[in-house]
GUDREN-191932 format. One record per residue (C-alpha): residue number from 1; residue in three letters; x, y, z. Coordinates in steps of 0.5 Angstrom, whole numbers. Layout:
num=NUM residuo=ALA u=X v=Y w=Z
...
END
This chain:
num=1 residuo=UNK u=-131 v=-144 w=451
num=2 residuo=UNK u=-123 v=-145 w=450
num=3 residuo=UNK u=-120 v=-139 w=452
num=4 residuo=UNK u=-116 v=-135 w=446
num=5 residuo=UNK u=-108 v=-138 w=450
num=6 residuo=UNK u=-112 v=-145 w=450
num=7 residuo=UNK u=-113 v=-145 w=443
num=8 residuo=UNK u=-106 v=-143 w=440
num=9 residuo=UNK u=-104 v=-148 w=445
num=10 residuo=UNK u=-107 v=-153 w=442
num=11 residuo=UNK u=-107 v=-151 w=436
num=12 residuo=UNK u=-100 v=-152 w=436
num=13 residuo=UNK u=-100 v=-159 w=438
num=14 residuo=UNK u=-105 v=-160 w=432
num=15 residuo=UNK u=-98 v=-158 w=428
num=16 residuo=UNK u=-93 v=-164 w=432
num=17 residuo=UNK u=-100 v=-169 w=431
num=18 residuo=UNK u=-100 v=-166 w=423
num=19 residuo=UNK u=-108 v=-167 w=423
num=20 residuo=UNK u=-112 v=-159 w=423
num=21 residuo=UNK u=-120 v=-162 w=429
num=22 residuo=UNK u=-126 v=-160 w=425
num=23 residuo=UNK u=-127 v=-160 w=433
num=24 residuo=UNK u=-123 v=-156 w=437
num=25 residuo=UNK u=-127 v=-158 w=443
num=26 residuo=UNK u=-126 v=-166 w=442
num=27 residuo=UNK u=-118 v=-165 w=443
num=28 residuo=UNK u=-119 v=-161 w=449
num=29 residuo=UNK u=-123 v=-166 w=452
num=30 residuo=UNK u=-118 v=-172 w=450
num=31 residuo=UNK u=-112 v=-167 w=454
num=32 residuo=UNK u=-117 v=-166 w=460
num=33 residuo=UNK u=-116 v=-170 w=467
num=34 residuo=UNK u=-122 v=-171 w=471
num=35 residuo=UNK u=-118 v=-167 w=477
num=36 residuo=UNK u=-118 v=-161 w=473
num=37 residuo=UNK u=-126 v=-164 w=470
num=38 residuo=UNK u=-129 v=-165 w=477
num=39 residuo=UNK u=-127 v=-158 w=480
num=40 residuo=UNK u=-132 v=-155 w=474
num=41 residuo=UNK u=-138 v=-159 w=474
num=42 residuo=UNK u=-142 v=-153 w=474
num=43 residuo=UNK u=-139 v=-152 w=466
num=44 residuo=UNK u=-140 v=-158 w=464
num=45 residuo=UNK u=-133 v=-160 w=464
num=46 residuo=UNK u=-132 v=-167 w=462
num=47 residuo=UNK u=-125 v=-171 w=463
num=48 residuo=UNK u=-122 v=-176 w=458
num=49 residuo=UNK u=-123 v=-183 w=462
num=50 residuo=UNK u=-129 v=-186 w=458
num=51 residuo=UNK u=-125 v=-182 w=452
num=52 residuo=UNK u=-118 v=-188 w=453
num=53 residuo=UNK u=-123 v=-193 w=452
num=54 residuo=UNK u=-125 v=-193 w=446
num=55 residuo=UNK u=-117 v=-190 w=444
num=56 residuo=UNK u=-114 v=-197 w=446
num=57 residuo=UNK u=-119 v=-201 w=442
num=58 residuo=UNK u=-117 v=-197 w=435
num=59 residuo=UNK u=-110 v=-197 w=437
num=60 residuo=UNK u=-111 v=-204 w=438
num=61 residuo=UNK u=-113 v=-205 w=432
num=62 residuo=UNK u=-109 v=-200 w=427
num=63 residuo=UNK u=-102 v=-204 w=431
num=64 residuo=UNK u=-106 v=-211 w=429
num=65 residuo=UNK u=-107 v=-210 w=423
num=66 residuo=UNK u=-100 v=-207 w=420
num=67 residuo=UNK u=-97 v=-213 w=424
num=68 residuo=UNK u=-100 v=-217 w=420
num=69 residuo=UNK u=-98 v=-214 w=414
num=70 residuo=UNK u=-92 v=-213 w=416
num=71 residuo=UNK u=-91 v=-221 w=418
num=72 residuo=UNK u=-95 v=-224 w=415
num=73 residuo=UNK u=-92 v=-231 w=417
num=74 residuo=UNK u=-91 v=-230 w=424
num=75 residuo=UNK u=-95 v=-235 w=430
num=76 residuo=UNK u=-100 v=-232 w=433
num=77 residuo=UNK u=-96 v=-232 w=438
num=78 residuo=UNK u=-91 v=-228 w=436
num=79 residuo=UNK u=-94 v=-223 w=433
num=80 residuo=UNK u=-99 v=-222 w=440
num=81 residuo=UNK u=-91 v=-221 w=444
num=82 residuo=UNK u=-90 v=-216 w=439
num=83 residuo=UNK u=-96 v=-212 w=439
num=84 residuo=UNK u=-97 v=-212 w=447
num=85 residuo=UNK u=-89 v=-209 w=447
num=86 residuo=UNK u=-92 v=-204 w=442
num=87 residuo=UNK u=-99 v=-202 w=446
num=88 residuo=UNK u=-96 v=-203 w=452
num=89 residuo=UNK u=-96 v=-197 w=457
num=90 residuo=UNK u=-88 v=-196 w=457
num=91 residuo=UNK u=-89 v=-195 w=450
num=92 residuo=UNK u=-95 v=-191 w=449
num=93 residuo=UNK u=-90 v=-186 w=455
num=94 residuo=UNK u=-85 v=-186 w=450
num=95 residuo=UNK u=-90 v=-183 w=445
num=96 residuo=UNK u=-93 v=-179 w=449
num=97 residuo=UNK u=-87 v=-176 w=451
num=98 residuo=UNK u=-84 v=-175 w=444
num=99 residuo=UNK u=-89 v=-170 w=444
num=100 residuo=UNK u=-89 v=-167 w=450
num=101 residuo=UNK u=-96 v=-168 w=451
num=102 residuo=UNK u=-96 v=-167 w=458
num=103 residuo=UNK u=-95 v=-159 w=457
num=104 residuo=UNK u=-102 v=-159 w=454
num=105 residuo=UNK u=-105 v=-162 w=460
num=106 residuo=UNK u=-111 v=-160 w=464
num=107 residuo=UNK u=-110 v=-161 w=471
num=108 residuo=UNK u=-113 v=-159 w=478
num=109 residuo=UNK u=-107 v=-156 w=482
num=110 residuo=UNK u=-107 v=-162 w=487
num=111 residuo=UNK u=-104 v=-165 w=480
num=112 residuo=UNK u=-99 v=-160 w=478
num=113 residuo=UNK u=-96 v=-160 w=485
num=114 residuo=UNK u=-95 v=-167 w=485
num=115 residuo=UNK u=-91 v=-167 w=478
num=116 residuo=UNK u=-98 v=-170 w=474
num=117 residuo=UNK u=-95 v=-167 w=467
num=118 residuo=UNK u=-89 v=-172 w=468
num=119 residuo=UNK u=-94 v=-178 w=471
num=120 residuo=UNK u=-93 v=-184 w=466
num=121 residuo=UNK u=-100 v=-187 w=467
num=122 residuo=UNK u=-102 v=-179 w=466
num=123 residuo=UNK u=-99 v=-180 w=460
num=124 residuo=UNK u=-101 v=-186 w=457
num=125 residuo=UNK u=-109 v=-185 w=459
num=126 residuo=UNK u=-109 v=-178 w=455
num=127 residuo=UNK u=-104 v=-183 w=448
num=128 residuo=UNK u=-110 v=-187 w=449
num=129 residuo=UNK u=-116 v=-181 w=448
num=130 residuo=UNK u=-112 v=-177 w=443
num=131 residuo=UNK u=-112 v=-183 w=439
num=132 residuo=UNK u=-120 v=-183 w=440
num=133 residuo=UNK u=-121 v=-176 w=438
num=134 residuo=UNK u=-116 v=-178 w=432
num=135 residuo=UNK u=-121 v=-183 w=430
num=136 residuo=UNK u=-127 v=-180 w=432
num=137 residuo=UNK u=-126 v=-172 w=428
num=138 residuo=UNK u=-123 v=-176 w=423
num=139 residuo=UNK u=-124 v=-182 w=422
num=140 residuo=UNK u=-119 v=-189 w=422
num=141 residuo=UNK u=-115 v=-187 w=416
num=142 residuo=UNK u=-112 v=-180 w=419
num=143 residuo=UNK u=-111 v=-185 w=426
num=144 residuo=UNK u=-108 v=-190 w=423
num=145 residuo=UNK u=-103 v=-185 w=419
num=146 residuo=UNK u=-102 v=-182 w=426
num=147 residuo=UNK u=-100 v=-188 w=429
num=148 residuo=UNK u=-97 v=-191 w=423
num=149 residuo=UNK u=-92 v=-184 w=423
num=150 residuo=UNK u=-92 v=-184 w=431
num=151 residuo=UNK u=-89 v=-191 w=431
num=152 residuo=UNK u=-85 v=-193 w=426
num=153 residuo=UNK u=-78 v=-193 w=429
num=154 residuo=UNK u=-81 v=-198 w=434
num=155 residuo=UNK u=-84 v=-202 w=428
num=156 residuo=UNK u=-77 v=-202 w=425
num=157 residuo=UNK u=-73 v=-203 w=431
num=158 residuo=UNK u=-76 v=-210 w=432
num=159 residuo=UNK u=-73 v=-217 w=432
num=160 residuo=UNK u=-79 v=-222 w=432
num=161 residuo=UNK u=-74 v=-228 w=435
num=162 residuo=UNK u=-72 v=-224 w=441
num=163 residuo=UNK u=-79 v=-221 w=444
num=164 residuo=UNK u=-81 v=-222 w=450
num=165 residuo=UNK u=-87 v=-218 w=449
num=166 residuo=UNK u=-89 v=-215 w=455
num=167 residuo=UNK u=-87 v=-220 w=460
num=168 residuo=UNK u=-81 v=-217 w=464
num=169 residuo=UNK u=-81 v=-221 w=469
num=170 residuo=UNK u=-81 v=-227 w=467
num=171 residuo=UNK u=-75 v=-225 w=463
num=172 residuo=UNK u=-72 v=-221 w=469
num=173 residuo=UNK u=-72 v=-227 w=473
num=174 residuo=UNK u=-69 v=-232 w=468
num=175 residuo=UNK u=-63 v=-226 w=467
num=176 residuo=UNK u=-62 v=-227 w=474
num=177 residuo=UNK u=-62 v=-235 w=475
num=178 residuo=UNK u=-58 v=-235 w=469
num=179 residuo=UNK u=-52 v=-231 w=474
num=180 residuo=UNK u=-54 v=-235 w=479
num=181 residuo=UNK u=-57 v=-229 w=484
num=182 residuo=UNK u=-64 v=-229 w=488
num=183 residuo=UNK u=-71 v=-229 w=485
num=184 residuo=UNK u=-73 v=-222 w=485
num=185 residuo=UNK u=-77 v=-220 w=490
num=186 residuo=UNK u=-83 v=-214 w=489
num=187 residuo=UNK u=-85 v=-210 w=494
num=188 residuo=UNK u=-92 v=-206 w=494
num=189 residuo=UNK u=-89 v=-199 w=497
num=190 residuo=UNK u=-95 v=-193 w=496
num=191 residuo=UNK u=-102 v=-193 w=493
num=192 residuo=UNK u=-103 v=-187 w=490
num=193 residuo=UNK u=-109 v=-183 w=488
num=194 residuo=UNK u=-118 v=-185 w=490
num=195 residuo=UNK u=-119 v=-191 w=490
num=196 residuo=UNK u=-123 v=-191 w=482
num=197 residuo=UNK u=-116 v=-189 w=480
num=198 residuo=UNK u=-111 v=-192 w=484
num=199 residuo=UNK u=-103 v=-192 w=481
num=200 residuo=UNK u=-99 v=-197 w=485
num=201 residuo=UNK u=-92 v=-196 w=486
num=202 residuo=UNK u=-87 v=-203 w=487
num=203 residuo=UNK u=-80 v=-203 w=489
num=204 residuo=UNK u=-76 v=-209 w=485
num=205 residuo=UNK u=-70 v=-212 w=490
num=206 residuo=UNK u=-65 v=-217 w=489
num=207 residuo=UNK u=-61 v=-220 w=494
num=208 residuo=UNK u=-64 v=-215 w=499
num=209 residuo=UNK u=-61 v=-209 w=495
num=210 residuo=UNK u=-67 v=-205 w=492
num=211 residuo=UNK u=-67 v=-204 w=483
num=212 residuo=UNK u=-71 v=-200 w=481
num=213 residuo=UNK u=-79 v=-198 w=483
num=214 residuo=UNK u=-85 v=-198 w=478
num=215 residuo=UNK u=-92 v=-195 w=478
num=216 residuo=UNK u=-97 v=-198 w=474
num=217 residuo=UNK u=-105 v=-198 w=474
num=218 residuo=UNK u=-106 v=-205 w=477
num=219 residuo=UNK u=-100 v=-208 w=481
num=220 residuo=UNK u=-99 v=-212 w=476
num=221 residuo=UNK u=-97 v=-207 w=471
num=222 residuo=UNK u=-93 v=-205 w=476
num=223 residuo=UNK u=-89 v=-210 w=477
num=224 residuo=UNK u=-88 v=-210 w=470
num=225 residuo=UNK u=-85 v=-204 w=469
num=226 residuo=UNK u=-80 v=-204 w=475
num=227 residuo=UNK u=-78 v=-210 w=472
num=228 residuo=UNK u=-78 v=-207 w=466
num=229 residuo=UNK u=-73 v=-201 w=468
num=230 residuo=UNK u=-69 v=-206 w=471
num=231 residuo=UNK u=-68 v=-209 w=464
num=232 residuo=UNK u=-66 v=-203 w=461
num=233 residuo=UNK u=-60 v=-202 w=466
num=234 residuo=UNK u=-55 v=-208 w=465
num=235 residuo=UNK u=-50 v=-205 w=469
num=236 residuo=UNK u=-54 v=-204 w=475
num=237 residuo=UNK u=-57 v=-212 w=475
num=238 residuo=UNK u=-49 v=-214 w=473
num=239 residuo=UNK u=-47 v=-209 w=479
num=240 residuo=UNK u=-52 v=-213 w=484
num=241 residuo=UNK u=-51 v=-219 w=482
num=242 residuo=UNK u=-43 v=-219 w=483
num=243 residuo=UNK u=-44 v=-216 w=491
num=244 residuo=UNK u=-49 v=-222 w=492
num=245 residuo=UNK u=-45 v=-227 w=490
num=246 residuo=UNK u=-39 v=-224 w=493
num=247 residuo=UNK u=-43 v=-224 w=500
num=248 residuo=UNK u=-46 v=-231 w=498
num=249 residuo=UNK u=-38 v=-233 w=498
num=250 residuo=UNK u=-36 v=-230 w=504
num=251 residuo=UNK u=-42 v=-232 w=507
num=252 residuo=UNK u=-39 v=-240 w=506
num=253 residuo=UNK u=-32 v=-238 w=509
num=254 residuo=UNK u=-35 v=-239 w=516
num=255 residuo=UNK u=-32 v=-243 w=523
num=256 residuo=UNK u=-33 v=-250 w=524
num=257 residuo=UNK u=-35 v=-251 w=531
num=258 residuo=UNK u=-32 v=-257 w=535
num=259 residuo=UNK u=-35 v=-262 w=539
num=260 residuo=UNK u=-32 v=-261 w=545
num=261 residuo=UNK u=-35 v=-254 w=544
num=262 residuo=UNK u=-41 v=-257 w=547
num=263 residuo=UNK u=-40 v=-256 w=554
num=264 residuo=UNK u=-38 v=-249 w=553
num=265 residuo=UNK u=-31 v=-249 w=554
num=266 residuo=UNK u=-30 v=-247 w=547
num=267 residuo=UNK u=-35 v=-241 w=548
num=268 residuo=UNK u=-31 v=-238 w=553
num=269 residuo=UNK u=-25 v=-239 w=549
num=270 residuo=UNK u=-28 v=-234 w=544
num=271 residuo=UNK u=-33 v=-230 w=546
num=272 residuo=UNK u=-30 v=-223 w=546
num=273 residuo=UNK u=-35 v=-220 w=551
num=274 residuo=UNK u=-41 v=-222 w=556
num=275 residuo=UNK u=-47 v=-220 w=550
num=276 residuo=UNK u=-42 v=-225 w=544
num=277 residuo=UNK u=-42 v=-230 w=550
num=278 residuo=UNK u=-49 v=-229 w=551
num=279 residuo=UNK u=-51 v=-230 w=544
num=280 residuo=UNK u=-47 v=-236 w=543
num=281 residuo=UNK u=-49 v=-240 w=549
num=282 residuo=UNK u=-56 v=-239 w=547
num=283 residuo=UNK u=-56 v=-241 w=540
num=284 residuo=UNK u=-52 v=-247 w=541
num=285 residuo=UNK u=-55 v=-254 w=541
num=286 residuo=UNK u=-51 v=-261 w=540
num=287 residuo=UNK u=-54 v=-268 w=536
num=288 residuo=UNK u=-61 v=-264 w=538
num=289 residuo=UNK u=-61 v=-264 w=546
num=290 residuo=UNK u=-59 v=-257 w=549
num=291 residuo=UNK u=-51 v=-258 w=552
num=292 residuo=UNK u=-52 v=-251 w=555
num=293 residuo=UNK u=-53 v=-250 w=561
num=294 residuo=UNK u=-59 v=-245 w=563
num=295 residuo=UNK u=-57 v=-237 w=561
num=296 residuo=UNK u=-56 v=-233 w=568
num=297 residuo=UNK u=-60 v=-227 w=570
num=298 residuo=UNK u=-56 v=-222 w=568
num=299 residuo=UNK u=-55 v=-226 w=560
num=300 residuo=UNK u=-62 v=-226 w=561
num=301 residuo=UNK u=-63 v=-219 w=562
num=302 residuo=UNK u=-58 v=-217 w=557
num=303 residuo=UNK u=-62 v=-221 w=550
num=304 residuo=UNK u=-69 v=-219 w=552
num=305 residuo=UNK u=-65 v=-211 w=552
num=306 residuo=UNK u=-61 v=-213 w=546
num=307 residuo=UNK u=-67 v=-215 w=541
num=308 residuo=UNK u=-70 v=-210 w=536
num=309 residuo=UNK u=-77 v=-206 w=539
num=310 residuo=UNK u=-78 v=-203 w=531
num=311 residuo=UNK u=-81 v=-207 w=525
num=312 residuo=UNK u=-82 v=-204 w=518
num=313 residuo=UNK u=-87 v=-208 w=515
num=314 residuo=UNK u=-88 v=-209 w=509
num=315 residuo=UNK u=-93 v=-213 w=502
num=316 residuo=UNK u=-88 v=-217 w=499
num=317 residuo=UNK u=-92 v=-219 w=493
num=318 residuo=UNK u=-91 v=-225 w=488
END
C-alpha cells in the first residue's frame, strides 16, 4: 500500500517524466533499492534490479533505431560509438540528475547516510527501470518519446567525426602521448557494497599526481569513468603535464661524477654529512666492479635506521 506523501511524490515525478501510470505500484518499484526492499520482505517489498534489465534493452533499442534514422549512412562503426556514448552510464546520470531522480528513491537508512541518493550507479540502475516501467505500463511508443524528449539535446550536440564513444581511456592516454607525459596509471582504491553488487572505486594518476577518482560497477567502468572526468577538466591534465615535464627536465640537469671519484676522494669532497657519505659510498660502482671500500659499522647501523619500515600497498590495475 504506497502512503498518501508517497503518492504526491510520485505523482509529482509523473509530471517531469510527462506520462500519468495506469499503475502506480510499477513506478514505486522501478524507484525502489534492494536496501530498503530487503528490509521489508514480510510486505512483499520488491526492488528494482531485475526492472534495469529489461530498461537497458529498451533504451537500446530506442537509441539504435533513432540513430539510424537520424544517420542513415554512417559505418557500423560510428554509429555503435554513438549509441555507447549515449547509453552509457555517465550519460544515463546526466539524465537522471535533470530529473532529480534520486529524491524519489527509496532506501534503506544505511544508504541514506552514505549519500545513496547522489550514488551515480544508484542513479543510473533506477534511469534504466523507469525506463521498463515506461515500456511496461505504456508501451514502446510512450518510452521511445520519453527517451526521445529525454535525450535530445545530447542527440543534437554530437559530432560523428569526433566521437570516441565510451573508450575515455584510450582517448585519455592518446592526449597524454601527445604532450609527452606518462601513461596514466589506474589504481583500485575501495570496493564498496556486498559482493552481489559491488561499485569499485579507482583513482587515475599521471606522473604520480592523483587526477581524477571514478566508480563503476565493474573495474572497467571505473576506469572509464576516472578517465572520462579527467577529460572534462582540460586545465587540470595541461596543469599536471607541465609540472611532469618541468621535473622531468630538472631531473636531467644532474652532475656527472668523474672517474677518479672512484677511490672515494671525491665522495669525501662532497658529502655534507656522515648519512650523504654513507649513501654515496654505497651506490657508487664503477665499470661494474665495486671501487669502494666495505662501509664501517657505524655507516652500516646508520642505512639499516635510515630505511623506511612503512609501506602502502596498493592494486595498480591496467
Amino acid at each position: 500500500m504506497i502512503s498518501l506523501e508517497r503518492e504526491k511524490l510520485l505523482s509529482e515525478l509523473e509530471q517531469k517524466i510527462g506520462y500519468g501510470f495506469r499503475s502506480r505500484a510499477l513506478l514505486d518499484r522501478a524507484l525502489t533499492h534492494r536496501s530498503y526492499a530487503n528490509e521489508r520482505m514480510e510486505e512483499n517489498c520488491r526492488h528494482n534490479e531485475a526492472l534495469e534489465f529489461l530498461g537497458d534493452s529498451v533504451l537500446g533499442l530506442v537509441v539504435s533505431s533513432w540513430l539510424l534514422a537520424q544517420f542513415p549512412d554512417l559505418s557500423e562503426g560510428k554509429l555503435s560509438k554513438m549509441k555507447a556514448y549515449l547509453v552509457s552510464e555517465a550519460s544515463l546520470v546526466d539524465l537522471a540528475e535533470d530529473l532529480d531522480l534520486g529524491r524519489y528513491l527509496l532506501l534503506n537508512r544505511g544508504e541514506e547516510k552514505t549519500g545513496g541518493r547522489r550514488k551515480r550507479a544508484l542513479l543510473a540502475d533506477a534511469y534504466e527501470a523507469l525506463i521498463c516501467v515506461l515500456y511496461l505500463d505504456g508501451g514502446l511508443e510512450n518510452a521511445g518519446r520519453f527517451l526521445r524528449r529525454e535525450m535530445r539535446d545530447k542527440v543534437a550536440q554530437i559530432d560523428p567525426s569526433s566521437m570516441i564513444g565510451s573508450d575515455y581511456k584510450s582517448a585519455l592516454q592518446e592526449q597524454l602521448q601527445a604532450a609527452g607525459a606518462p601513461v596514466p596509471e589506474y589504481v583500485l582504491v575501495a570496493a564498496l557494497g556486498p559482493d552481489h553488487r559491488r561499485t569499485f572505486r579507482v583513482e587515475l594518476r599521471v606522473g604520480g599526481h592523483a587526477l581524477s577518482l571514478g566508480e563503476g560497477r565493474t573495474i572497467k567502468l571505473a576506469q572509464q569513468e576516472a578517465a572520462r572526468s579527467s577529460l572534462a577538466e582540460p586545465d587540470l591534465i595541461n596543469s599536471i603535464v607541465s609540472s611532469y615535464i618541468q621535473i622531468a627536465d630538472d631531473d636531467d640537469e644532474v652532475e656527472v661524477i668523474p672517474e677518479e671519484a672512484a677511490d672515494g676522494e671525491y665522495l669525501s669532497e662532497m658529502a655534507s654529512s656522515d648519512e650523504t657519505l654513507c649513501c654515496q659510498r654505497a651506490a657508487l660502482a664503477f665499470d661494474g666492479e665495486e671501487k669502494i671500500p666495505a662501509l664501517n659499522e657505524a655507516e652500516e647501523e646508520l642505512m639499516l635506521t635510515s630505511a623506511p619500515t612503512d609501506f602502502q600497498t596498493e592494486e595498480k590495475i591496467g
